[in-house]
N, C-alpha and C positions, 0 to 999 in steps of 0.2 A: 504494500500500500504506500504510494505517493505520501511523502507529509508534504504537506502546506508550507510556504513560502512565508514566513513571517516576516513582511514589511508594513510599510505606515497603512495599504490599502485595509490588508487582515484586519491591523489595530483599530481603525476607524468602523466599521463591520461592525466587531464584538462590541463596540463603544456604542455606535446605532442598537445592536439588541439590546442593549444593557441601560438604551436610553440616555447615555452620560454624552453632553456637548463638551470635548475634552480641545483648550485649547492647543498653539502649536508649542505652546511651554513645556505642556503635560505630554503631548504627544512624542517631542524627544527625549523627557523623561519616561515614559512609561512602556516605548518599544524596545528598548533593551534590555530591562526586566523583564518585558514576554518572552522575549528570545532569552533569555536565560531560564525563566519560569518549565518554557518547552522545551529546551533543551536537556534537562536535570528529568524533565518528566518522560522524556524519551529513551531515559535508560531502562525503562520498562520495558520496551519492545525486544530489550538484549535478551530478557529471561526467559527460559528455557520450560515453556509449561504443556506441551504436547499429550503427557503424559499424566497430566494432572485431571483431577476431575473439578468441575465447578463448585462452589461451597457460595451458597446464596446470605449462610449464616456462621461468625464464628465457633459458633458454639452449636452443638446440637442441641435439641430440644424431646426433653420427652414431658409426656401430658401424666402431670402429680396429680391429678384432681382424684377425686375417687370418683367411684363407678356410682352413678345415679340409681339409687335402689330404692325404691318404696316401700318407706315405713310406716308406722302409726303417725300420725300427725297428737298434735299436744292438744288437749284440751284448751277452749278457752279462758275456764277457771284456773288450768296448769299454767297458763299462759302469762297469767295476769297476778299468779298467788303473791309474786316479788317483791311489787311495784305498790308504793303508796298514790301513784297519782294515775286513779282510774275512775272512768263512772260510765253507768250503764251498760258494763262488758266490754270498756275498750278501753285502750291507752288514752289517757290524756295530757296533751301536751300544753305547753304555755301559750297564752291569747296572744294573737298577731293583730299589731297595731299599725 
């Protein structure tokens, strides 16, 4: 794969998507930081990954939850035995003002 030419046209480009009106002060400031930016990041293309398989995540993932079993459900008298702030068989909470 061709890389890209990184000159002022590129720079102005990614400056348009990025929406930034970069004057011509920032602009000889900031092209040879990309060119060094892509350049540093092109030594990625040296590595050797043929052989590798894809890894979408560091870390593998396994599913801790428990297994969804149905049980008894709690009574609402069980539910409620705790709690001093209850009326008429249900939680009550503080008035919203």
């Amino acid at each position: 794969m061709a890389k890209p030419k990184v000159d002022k046209k590129l720079l102005l480009k990614v400056a348009a998507n990025a929406r930034l009106n970069l004057t011509e002060k920032e602009i000889n400031e900031f092209l040879p930081q990309l060119q060094e930016i892509l350049k540093v990041f092109g030594k990625l293309d040296e590595i050797e990954v043929d052989n590798e398989k894809p890894s979408f995540q560091p870390l593998s993932f396994e599913n801790v939850a428990r297994h969804d079993v149905v049980e008894k459900c709690l009574s609402q008298e069980n539910a409620l035995k705790n709690t001093k702030n209850k009326k008429d068989g249900y939680f009550m909470g503080p008035k919203v003002t």
